[in-house]
Backbone bond lengths (Angstrom), bond angles and torsions (degrees), N, CA, C in turn:
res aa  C-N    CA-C-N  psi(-1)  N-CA   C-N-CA  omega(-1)  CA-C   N-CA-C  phi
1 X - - - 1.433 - - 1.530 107.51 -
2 X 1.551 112.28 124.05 1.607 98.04 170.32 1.195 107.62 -96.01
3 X 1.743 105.94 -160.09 1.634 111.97 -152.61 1.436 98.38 -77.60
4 X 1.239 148.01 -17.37 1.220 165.20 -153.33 1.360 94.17 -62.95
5 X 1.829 86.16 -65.67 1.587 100.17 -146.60 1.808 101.59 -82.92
6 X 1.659 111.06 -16.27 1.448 117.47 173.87 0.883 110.08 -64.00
7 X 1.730 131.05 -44.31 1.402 127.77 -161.01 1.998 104.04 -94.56
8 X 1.187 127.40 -13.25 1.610 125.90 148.41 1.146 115.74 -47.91
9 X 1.614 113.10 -58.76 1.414 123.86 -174.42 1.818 108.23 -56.34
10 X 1.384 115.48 -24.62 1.515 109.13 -158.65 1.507 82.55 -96.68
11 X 1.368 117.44 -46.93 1.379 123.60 -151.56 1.733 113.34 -61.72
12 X 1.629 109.32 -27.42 1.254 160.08 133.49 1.692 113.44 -9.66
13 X 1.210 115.32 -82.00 1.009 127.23 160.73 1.910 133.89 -78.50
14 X 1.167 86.51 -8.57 1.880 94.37 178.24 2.307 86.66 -81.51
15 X 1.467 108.91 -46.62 1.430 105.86 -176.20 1.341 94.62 -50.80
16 X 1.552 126.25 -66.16 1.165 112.83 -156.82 1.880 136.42 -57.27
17 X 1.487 87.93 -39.32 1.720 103.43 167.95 1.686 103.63 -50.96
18 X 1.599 109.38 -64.80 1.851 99.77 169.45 1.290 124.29 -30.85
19 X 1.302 122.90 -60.29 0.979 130.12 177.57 1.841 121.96 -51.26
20 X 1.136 113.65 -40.64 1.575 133.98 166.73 1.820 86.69 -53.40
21 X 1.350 103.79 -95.03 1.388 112.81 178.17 1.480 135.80 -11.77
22 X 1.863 104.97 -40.76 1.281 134.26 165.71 1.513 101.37 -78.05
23 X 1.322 142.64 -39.11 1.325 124.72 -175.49 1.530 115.41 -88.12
24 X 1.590 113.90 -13.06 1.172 116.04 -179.62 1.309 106.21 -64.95
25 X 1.769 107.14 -60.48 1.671 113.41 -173.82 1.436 119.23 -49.24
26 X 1.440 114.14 -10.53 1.639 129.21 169.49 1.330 103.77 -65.85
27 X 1.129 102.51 -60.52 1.897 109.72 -172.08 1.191 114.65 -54.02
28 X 1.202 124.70 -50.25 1.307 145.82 168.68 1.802 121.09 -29.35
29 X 1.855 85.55 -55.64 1.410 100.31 177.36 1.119 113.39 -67.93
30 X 1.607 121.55 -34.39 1.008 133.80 -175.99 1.411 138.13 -63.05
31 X 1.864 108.98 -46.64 1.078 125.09 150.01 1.591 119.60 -61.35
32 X 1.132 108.74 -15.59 1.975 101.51 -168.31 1.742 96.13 -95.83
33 X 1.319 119.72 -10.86 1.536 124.63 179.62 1.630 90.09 -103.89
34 X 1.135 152.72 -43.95 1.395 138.08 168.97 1.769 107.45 -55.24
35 X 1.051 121.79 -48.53 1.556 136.57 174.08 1.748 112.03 -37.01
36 X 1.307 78.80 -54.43 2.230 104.86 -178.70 1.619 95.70 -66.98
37 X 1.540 109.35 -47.45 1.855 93.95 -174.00 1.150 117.57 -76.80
38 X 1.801 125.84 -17.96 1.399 103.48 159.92 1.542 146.23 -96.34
39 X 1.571 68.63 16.73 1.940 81.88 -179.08 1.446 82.94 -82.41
40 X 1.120 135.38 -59.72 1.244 121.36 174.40 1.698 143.97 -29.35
41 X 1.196 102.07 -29.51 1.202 117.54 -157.33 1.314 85.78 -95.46
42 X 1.872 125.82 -45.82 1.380 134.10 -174.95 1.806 102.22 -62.50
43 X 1.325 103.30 -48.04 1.560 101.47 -177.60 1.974 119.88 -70.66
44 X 1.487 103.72 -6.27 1.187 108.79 149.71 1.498 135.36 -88.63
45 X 1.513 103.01 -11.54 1.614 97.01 168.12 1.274 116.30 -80.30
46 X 1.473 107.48 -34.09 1.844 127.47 -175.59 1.104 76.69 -48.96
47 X 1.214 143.95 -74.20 1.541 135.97 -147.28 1.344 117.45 -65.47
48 X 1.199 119.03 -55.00 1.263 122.89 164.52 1.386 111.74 -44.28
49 X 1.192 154.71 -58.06 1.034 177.68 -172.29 1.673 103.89 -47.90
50 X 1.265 109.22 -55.01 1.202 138.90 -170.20 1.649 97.15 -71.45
51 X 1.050 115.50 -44.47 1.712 127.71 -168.52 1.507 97.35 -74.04
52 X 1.542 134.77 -45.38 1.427 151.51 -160.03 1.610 82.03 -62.98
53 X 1.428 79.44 -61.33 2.203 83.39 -164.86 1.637 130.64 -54.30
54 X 1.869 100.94 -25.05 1.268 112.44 -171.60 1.513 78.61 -87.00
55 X 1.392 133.72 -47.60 1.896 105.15 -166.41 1.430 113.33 -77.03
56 X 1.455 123.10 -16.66 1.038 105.45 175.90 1.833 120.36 -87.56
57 X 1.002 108.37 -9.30 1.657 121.29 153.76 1.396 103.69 -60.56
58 X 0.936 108.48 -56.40 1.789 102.43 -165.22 1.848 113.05 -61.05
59 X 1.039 97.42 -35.20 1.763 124.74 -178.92 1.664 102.09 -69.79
60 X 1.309 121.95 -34.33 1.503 106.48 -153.06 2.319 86.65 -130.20
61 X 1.047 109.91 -1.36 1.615 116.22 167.99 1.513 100.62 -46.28
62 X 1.040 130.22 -71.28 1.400 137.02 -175.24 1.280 129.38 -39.67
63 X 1.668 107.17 -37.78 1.094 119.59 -146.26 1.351 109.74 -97.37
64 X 1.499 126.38 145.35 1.858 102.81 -163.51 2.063 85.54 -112.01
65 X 1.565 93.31 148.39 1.407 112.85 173.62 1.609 106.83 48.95
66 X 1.309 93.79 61.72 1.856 99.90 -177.27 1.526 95.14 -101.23
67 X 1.266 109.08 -174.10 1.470 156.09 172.62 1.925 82.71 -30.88
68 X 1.326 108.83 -77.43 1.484 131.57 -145.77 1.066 92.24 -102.67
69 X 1.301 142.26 44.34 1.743 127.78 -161.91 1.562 115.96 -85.42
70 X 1.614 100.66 -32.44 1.748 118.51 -160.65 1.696 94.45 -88.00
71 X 1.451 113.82 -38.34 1.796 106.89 166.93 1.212 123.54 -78.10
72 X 1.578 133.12 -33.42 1.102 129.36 158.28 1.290 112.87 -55.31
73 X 1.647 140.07 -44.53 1.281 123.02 163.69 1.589 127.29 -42.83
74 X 1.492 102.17 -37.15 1.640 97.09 -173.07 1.343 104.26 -106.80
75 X 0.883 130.37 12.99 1.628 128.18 130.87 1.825 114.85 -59.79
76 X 1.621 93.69 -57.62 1.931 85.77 -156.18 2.094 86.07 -69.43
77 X 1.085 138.58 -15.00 1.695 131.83 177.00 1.728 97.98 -74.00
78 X 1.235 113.92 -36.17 1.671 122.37 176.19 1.446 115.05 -49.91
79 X 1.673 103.73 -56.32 1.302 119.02 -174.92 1.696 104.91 -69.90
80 X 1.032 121.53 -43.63 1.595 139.48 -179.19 1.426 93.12 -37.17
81 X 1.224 117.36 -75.60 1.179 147.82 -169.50 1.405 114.79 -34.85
82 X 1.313 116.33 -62.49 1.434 153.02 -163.97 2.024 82.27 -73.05
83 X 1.405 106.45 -63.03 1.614 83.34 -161.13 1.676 105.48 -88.17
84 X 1.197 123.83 20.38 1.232 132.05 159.83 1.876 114.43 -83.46
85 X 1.335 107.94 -33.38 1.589 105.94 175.78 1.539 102.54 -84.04
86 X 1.916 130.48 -18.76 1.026 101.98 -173.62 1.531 104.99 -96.71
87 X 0.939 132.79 -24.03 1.305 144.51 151.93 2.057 108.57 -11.63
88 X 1.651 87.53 -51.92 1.890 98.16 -175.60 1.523 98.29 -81.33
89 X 1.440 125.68 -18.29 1.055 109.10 -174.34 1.335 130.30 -78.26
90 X 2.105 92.38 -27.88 1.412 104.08 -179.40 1.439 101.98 -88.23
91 X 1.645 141.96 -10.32 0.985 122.79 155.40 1.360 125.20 -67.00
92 X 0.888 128.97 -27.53 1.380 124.14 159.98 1.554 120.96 -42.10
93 X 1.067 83.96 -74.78 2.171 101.34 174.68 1.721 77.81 -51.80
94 X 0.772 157.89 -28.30 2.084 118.80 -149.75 1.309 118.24 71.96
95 X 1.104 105.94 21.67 1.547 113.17 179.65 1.237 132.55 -110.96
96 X 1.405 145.85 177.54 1.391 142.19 178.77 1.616 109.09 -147.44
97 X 1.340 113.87 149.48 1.325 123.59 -178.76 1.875 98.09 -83.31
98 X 1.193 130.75 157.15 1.562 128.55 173.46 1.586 83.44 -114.30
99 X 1.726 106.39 129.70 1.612 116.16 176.77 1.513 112.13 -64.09
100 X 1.602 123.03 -25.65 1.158 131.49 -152.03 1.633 98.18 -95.25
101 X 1.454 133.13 -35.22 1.301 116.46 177.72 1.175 129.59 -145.86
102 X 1.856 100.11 1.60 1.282 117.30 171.04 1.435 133.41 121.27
103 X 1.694 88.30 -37.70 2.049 121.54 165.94 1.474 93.86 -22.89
104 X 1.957 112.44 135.38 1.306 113.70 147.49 1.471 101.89 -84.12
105 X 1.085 108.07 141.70 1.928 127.83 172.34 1.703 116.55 -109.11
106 X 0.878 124.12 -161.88 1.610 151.96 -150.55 1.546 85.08 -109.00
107 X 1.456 118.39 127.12 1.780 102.89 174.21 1.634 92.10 -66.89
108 X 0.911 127.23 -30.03 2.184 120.97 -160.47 1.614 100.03 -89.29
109 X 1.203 115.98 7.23 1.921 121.44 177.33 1.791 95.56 -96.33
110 X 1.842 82.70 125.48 1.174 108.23 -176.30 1.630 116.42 -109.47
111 X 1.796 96.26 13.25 1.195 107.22 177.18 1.694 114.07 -146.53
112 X 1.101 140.46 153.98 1.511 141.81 148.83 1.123 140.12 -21.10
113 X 1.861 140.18 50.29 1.275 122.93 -160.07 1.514 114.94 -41.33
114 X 1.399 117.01 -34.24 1.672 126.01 -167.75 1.427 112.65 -79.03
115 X 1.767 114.06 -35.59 1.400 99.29 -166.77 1.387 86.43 -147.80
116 X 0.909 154.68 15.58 1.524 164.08 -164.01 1.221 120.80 32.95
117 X 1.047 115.36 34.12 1.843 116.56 172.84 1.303 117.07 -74.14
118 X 1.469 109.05 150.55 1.693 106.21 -168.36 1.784 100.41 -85.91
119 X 0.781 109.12 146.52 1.397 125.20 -168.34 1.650 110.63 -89.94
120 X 1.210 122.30 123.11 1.360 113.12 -148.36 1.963 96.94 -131.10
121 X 0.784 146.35 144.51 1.688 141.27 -171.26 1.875 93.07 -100.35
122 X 1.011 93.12 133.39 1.638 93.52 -172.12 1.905 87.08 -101.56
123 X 1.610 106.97 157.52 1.509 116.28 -154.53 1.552 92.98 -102.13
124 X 1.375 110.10 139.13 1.651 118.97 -174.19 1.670 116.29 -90.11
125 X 1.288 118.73 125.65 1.357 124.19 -144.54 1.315 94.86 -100.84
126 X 1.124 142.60 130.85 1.894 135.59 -152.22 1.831 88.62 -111.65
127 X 1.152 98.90 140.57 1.278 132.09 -174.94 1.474 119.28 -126.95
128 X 1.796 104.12 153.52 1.471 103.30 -174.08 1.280 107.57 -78.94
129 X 1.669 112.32 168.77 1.218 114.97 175.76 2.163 108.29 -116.42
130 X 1.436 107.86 124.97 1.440 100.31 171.82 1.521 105.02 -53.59
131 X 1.490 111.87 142.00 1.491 122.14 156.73 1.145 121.58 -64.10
132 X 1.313 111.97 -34.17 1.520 112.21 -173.70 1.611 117.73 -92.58
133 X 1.408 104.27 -35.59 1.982 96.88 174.53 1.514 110.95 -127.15
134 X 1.497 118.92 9.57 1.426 121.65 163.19 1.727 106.89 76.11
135 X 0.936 104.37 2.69 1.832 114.24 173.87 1.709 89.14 -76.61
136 X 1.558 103.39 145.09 1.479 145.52 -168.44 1.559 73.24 -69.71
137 X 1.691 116.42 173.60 1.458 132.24 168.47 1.762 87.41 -168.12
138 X 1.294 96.88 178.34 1.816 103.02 -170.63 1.345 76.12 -107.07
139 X 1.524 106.53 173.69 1.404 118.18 -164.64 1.474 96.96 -88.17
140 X 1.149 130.80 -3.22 1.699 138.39 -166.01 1.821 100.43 -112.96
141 X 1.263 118.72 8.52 1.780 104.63 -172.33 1.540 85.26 -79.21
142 X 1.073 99.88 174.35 1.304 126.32 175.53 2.146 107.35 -112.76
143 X 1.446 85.99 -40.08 1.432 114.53 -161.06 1.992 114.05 -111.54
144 X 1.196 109.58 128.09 2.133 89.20 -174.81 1.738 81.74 -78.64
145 X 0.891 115.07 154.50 1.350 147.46 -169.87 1.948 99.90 -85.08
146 X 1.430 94.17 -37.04 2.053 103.66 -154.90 1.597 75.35 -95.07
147 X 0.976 163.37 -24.78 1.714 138.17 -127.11 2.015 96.31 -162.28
148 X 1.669 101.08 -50.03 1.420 84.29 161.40 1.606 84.70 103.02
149 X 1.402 146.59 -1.51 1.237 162.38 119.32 1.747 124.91 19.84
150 X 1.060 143.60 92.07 1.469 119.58 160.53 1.158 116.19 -64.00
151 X 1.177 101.57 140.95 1.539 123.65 -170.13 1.750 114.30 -105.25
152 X 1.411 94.20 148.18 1.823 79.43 -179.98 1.662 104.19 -99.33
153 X 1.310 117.23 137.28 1.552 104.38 -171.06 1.913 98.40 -100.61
């Protein structure tokens, strides 16, 4: 074989490996855009999923010793919770939540700049305290929720 036909033969195979190389980076693309559509598809069930849970909360909130009773409780202690830290937050700022649409206000506004609702102090519902980690509990746990505690009812 002369050099002719050596350097076809190499020149030959250097195309072909590219070409491998070139179909890999296809696959690649290919799988990493199939990859992207099912995160998608997964981050549309989360949602869906997510929606089931918010209506069936909303459906069974009311209801005492239901189906969902022990998650709807630690949701509505969740929610408790949640507007108890923002409560400190807007005392901090000097501020107030308006019940009627949401507006932060003036803590000394006795009215709505946004929608004019009278601004009303909602009444604080006293709660137990765990012995062991000082986390709030509803007066009905059995269990502290933060520590995992028996409770004496």
């Amino acid at each position: 074989m002369d050099f002719k036909e050596k350097f076809k033969l190499f020149t030959d195979k250097v195309s072909e490996k590219g070409a491998e190389a070139v179909q890999k980076a296809k696959d690649m693309a290919e799988i990493s855009s199939l990859n992207s559509q099912i995160k998608n598809e997964n981050d549309a069930i989360k949602l869906a999923y997510q929606t089931i849970g918010e209506a069936i909360y909303q459906e069974q909130k009311d209801i005492e010793n239901g189906r969902f009773d022990e998650q709807v409780q630690a949701i509505k202690r969740k929610l408790a919770r949640i507007a108890e830290l923002e409560k400190s937050i807007t005392a901090i700022k000097g501020t107030k939540i308006c019940k009627a649409c949401g507006e932060e206000i003036g803590a000394l506004a006795d009215f709505c700049p946004k929608c004019g609702a009278k601004y009303v102090e909602e009444t604080i519902v006293t709660e137990k305290i765990c012995p062991a980690c000082g986390a709030k509990v509803a007066d009905d746990d059995s269990t502290c929720l933060s520590c995992g505690r028996t409770l004496n009812n």
